[in-house]
C-alpha positions, -999 to +999 in steps of 0.1 A: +557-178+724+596-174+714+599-202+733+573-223+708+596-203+679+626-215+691+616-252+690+601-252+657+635-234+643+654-264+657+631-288+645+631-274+611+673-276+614+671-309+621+650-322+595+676-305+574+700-317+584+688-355+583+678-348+545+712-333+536+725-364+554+711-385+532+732-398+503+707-422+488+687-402+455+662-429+454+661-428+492+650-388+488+626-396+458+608-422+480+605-397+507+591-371+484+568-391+467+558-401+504+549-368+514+535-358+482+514-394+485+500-381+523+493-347+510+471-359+486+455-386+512+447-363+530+436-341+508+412-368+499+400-382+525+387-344+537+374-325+510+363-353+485+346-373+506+309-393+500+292-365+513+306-336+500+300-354+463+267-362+473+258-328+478+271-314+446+244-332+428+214-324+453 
């Protein structure tokens, strides 16, 4: 388990570190509106589908 910890810690880092790396601003809005964009994808695509709707009008 600290093991699985550890990883993720130094995943995280270096995610960080590629973002702080990154000079561009419209490089780093593209990414955000990227993430934001698969978010609500998937957001979509799992609670609002055909027939979930479907059944709020049964």
């Amino acid at each position: 388990m600290k093991k699985a910890i550890n990883e993720v810690k130094s995943e995280v880092k270096a995610k960080l570190l590629f973002w702080h790396n990154i000079k561009s601003r419209k490089l780093k809005v593209a990414l955000v509106l990227l993430f934001i964009s698969l978010v609500a994808l998937k957001i979509f695509t799992t609670v609002l589908t055909f027939d979930w709707l479907m059944s709020l009008f049964n």
